[in-house]
Backbone as numpy.savetxt, mean C-alpha at the origin, in Angstrom:
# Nx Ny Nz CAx CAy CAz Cx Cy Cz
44.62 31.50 -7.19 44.35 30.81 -8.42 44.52 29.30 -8.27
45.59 28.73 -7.45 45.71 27.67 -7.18 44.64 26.89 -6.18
43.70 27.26 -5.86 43.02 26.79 -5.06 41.54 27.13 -5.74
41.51 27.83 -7.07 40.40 27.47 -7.41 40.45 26.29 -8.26
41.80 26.15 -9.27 42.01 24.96 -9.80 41.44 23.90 -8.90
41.90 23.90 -8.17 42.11 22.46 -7.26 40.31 22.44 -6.51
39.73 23.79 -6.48 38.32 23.52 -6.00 37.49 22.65 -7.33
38.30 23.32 -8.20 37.25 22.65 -9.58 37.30 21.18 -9.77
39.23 20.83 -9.30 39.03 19.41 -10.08 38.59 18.72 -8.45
38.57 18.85 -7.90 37.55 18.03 -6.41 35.96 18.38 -6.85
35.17 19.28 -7.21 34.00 18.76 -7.85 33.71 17.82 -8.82
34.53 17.95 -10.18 34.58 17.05 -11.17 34.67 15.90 -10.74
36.02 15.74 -9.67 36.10 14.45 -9.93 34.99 13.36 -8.78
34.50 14.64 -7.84 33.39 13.61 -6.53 31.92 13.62 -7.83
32.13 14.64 -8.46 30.71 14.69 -9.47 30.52 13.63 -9.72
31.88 13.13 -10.74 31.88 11.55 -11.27 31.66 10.72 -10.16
32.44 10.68 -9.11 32.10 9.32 -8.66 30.92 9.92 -7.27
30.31 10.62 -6.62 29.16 10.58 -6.15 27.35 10.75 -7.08
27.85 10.93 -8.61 26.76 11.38 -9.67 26.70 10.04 -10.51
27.75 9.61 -10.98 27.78 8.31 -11.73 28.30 6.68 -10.97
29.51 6.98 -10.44 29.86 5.40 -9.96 29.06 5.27 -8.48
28.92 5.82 -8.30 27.69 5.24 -6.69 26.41 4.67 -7.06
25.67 6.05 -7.63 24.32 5.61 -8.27 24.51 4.26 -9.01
25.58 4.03 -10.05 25.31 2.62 -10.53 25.77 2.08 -9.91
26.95 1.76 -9.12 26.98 0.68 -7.89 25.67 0.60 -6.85
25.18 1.41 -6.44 24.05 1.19 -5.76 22.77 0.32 -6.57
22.66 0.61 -7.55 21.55 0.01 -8.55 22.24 -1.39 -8.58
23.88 -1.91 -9.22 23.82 -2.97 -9.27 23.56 -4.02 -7.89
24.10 -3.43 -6.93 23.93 -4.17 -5.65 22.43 -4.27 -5.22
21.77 -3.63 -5.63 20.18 -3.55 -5.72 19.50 -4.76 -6.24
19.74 -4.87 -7.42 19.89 -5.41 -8.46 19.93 -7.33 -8.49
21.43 -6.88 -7.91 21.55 -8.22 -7.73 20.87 -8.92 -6.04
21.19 -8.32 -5.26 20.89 -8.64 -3.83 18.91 -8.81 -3.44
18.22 -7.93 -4.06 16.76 -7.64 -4.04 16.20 -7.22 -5.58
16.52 -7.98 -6.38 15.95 -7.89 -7.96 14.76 -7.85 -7.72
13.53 -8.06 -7.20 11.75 -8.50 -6.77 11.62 -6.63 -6.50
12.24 -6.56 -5.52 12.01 -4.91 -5.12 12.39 -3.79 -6.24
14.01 -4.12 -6.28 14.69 -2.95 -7.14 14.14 -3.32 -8.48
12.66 -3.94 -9.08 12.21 -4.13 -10.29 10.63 -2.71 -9.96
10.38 -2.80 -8.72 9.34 -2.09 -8.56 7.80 -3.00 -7.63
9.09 -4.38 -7.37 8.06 -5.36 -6.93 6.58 -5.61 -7.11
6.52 -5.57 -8.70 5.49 -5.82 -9.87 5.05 -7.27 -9.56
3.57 -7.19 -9.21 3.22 -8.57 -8.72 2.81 -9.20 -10.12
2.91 -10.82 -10.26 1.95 -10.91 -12.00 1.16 -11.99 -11.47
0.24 -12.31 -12.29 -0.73 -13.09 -12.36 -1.17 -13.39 -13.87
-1.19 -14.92 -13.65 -0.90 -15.83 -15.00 0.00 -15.24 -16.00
1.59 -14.71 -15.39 2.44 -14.07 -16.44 2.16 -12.39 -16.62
1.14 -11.97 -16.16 1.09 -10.86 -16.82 1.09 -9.67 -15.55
1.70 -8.48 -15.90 1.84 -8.03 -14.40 0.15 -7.13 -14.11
0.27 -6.98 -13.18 -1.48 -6.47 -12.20 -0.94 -5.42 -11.36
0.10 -5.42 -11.09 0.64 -4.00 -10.19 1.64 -4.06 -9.42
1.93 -3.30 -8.58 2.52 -3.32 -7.45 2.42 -3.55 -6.25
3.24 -3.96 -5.03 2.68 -4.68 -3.78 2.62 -3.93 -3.15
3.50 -2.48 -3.89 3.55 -1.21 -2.64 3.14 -0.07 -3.15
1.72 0.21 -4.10 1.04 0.93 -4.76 -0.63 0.06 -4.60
-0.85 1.06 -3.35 -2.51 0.55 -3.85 -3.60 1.00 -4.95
-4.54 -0.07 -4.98 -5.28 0.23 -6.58 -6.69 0.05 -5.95
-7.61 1.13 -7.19 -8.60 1.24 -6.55 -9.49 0.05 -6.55
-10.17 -0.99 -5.80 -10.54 -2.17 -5.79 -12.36 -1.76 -5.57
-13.07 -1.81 -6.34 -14.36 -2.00 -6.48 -15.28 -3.42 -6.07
-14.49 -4.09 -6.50 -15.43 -5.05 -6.13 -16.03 -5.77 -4.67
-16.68 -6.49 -4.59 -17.29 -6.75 -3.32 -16.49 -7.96 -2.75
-16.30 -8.87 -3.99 -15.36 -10.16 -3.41 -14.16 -9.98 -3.17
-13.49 -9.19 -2.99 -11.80 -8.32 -2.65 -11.96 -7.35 -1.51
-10.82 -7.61 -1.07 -10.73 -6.39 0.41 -10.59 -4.94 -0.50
-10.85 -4.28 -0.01 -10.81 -2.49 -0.26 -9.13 -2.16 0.41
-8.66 -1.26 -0.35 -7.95 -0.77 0.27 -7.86 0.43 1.32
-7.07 1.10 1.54 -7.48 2.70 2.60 -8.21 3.32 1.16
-8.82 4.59 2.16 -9.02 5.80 0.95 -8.22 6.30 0.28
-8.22 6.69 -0.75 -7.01 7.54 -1.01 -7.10 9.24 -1.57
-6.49 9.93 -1.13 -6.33 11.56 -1.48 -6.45 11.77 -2.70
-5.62 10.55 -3.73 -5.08 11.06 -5.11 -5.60 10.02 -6.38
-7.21 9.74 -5.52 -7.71 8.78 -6.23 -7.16 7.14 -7.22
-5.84 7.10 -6.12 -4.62 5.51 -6.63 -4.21 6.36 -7.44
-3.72 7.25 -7.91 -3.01 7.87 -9.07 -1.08 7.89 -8.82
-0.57 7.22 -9.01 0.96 7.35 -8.99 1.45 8.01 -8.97
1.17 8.55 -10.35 2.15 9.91 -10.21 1.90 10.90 -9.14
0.59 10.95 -9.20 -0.25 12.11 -8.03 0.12 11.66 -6.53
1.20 11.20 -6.22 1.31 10.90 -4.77 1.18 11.83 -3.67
0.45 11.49 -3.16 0.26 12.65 -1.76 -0.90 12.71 -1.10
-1.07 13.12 0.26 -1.65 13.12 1.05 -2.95 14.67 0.87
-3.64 14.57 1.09 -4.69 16.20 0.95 -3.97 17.22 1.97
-3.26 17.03 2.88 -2.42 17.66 3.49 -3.97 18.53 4.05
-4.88 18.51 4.76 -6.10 18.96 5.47 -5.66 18.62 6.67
-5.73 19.43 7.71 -5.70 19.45 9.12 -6.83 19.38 9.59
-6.95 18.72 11.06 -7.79 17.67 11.67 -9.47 18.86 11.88
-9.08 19.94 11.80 -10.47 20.43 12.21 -10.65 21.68 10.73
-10.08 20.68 9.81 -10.90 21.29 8.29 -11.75 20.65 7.98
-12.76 21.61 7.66 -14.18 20.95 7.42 -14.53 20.02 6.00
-13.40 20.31 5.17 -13.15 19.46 3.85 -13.31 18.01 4.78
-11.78 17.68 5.55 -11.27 16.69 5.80 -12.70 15.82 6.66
-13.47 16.72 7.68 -14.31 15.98 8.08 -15.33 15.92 7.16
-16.12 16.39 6.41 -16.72 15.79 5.56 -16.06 14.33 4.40
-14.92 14.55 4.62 -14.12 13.30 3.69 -14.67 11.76 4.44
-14.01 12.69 5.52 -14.08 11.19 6.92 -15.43 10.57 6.76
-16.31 11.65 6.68 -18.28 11.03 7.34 -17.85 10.35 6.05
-18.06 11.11 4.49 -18.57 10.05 3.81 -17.75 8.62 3.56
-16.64 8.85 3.91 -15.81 7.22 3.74 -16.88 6.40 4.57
-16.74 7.02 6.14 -17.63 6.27 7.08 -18.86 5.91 6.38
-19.61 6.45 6.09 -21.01 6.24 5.36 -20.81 5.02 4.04
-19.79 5.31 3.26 -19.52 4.22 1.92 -18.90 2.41 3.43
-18.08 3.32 4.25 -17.80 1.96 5.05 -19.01 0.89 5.17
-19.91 1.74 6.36 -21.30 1.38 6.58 -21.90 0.53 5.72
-22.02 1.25 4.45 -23.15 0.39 3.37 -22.42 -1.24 3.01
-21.06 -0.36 2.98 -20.32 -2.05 2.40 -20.14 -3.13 3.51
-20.20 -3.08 4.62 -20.03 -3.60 5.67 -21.10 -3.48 6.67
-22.16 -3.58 6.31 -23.71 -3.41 7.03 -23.36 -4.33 8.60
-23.81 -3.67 9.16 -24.04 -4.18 10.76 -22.72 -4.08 12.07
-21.20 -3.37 10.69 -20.63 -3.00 11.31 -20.59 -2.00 12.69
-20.57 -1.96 14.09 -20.42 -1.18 14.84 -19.44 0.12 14.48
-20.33 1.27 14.54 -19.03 2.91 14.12 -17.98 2.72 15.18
-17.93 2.36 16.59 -17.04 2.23 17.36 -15.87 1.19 17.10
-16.47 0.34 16.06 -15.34 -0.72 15.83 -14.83 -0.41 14.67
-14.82 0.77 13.57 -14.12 0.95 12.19 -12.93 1.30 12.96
-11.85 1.25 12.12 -10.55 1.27 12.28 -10.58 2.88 11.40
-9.54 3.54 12.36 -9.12 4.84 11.22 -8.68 4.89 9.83
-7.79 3.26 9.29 -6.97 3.06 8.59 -8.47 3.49 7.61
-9.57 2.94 7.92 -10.71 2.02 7.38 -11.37 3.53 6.41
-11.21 4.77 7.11 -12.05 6.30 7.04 -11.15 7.50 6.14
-9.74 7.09 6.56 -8.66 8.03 6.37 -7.72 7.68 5.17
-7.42 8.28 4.88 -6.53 8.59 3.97 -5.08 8.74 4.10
-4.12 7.87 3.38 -2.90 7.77 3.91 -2.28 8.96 3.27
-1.23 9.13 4.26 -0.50 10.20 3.80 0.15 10.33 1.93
0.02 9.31 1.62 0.41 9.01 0.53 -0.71 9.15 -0.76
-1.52 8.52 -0.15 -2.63 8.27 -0.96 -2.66 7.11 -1.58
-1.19 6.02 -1.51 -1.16 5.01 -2.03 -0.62 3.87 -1.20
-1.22 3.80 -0.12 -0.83 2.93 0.42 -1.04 1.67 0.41
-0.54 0.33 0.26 -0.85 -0.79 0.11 -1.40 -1.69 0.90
-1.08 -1.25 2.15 -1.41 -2.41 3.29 -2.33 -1.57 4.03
-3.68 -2.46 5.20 -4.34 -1.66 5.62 -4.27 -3.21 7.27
-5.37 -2.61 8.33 -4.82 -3.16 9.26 -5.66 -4.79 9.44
-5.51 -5.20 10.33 -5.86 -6.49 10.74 -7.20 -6.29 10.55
-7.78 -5.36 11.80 -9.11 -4.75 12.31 -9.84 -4.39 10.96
-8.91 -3.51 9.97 -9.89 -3.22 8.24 -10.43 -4.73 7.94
-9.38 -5.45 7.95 -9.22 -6.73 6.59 -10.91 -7.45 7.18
-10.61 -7.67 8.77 -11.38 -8.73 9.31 -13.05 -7.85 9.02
-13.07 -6.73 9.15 -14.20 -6.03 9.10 -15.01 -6.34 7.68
-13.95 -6.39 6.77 -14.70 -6.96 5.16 -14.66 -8.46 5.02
-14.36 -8.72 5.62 -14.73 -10.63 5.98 -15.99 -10.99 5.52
-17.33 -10.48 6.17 -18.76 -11.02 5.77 -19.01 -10.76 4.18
-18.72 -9.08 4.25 -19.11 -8.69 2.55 -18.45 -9.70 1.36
-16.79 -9.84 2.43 -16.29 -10.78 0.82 -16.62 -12.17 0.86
-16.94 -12.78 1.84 -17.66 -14.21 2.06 -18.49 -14.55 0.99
-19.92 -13.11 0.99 -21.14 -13.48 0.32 -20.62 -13.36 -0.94
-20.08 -12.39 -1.28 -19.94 -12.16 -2.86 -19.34 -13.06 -3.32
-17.81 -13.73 -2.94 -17.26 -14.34 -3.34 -17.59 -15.91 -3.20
-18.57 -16.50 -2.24 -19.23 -17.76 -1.99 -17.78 -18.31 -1.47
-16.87 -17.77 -1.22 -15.72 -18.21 -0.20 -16.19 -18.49 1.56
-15.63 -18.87 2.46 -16.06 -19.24 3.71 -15.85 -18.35 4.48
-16.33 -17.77 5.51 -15.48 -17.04 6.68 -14.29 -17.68 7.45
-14.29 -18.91 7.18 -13.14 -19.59 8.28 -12.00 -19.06 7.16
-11.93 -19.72 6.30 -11.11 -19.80 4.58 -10.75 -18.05 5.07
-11.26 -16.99 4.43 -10.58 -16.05 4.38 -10.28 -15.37 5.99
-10.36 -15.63 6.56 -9.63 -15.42 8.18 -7.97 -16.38 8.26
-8.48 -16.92 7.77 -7.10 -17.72 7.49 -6.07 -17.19 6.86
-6.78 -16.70 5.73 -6.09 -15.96 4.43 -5.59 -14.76 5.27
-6.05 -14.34 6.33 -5.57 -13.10 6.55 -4.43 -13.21 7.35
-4.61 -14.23 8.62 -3.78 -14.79 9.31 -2.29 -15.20 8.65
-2.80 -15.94 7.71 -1.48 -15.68 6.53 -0.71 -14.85 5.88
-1.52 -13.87 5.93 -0.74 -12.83 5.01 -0.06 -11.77 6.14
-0.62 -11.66 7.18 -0.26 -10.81 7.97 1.30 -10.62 8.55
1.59 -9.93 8.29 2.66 -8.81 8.05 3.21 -8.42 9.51
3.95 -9.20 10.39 3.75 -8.27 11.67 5.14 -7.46 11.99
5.24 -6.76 13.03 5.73 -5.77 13.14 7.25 -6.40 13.47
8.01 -5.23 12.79 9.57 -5.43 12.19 10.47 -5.63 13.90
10.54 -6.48 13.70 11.68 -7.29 15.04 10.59 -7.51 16.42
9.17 -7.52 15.89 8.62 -7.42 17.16 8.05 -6.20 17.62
8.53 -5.16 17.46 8.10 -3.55 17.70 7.90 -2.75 17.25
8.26 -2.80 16.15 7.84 -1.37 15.23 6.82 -1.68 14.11
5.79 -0.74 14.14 4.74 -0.82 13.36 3.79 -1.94 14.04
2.38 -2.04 13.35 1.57 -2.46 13.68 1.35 -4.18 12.79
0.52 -5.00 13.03 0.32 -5.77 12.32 0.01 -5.54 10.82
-0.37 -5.82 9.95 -0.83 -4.85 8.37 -0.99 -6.55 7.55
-1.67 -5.93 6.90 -2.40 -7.28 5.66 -2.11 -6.54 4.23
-1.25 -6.73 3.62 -0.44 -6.27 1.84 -2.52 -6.66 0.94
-3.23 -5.57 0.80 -3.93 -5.59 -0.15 -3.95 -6.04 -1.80
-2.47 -6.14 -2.49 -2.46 -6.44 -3.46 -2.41 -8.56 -3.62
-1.72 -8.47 -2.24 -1.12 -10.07 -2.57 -2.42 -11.13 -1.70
-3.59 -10.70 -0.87 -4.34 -10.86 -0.36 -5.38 -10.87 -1.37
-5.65 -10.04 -1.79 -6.72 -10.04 -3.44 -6.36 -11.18 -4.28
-5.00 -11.14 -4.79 -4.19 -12.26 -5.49 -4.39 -13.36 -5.32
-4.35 -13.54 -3.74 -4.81 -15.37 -3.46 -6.29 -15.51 -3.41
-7.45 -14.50 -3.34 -8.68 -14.70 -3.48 -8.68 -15.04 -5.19
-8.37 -13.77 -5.97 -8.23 -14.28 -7.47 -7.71 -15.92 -7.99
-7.18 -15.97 -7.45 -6.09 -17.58 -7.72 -7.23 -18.40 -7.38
-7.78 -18.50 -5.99 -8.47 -19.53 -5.42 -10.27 -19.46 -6.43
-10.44 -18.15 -6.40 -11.79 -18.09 -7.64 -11.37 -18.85 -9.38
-10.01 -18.90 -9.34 -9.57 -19.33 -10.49 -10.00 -18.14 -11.60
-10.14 -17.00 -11.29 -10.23 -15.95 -12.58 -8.70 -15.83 -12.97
């Protein structure tokens, strides 16, 4: 009997402090140390927020980079990948037609030079950043539409680019939301 007492009050009392005083110590140190992130790192433009830096959105237009495909059509809540393995015939029909929408938007592109990032679908379905090789590939399309330069947005990319954490891990990557942002800014919309 004495040792169930004593099992009970060691739950109660780690309940409280691994259920309540961690979680809010963790939030305040959050909080205070990375407020930009621990807010949801909500980008705004002219005051008003446009999204997130680490939630991609579906981008239509011609004068903006595209982001990856996505599984869950940018849907948030819907996070996730189609979970299709490499020789389901869903998944390769997914692939051709991205390839095919690639093609049209990026005319004269070489198929040997699309990037996978460019066809596929992130595991997420919301991924924000896509690669060097994507960004530079929509260079011409967003030139014309946007009457911006090719030197100008090569630059822009060069800038934004993201490279890999201490030197080694991960690949180079270009943030789609904050790359759009400085095209928007510089169009003055």
């Amino acid at each position: 009997m004495v040792n169930l007492w004593r099992s009970i009050r060691f739950t109660v009392v780690f309940a409280i402090l691994l259920g309540l005083f961690y979680p809010l110590a963790v939030t305040a140190v959050g909080n205070l140390l990375f407020p930009f992130q621990a807010k949801g790192s909500i980008v705004q433009l002219y005051g008003h927020p446009i999204g997130s830096e680490l939630i991609a959105q579906d981008v239509t237009s011609d004068a903006l980079f595209h982001p990856r495909p996505s599984a869950v059509n940018y849907a948030a809540n819907a996070s996730g990948g189609s979970n299709l393995g490499p020789s389901n015939p869903a998944l390769l029909s997914e692939v051709k037609q991205n390839l095919q929408a690639v093609e049209k938007q990026n005319p004269g592109t070489p198929v040997s030079s699309i990037p996978p990032d460019m066809v596929e679908s992130s595991a997420s379905g919301l991924d924000p950043d896509i690669s060097v090789q994507d960004a530079l590939i929509q260079v011409p399309r967003i030139a014309k539409a946007s009457g911006l330069g090719e030197v100008y947005l090569n630059n822009l990319i060069s800038e934004y680019e993201q490279r890999p954490v201490l030197g080694i891990w991960g690949d180079p990557m270009i943030n789609v939301m904050r790359v759009n942002l400085a095209i928007e800014q510089r169009l003055g919309r």
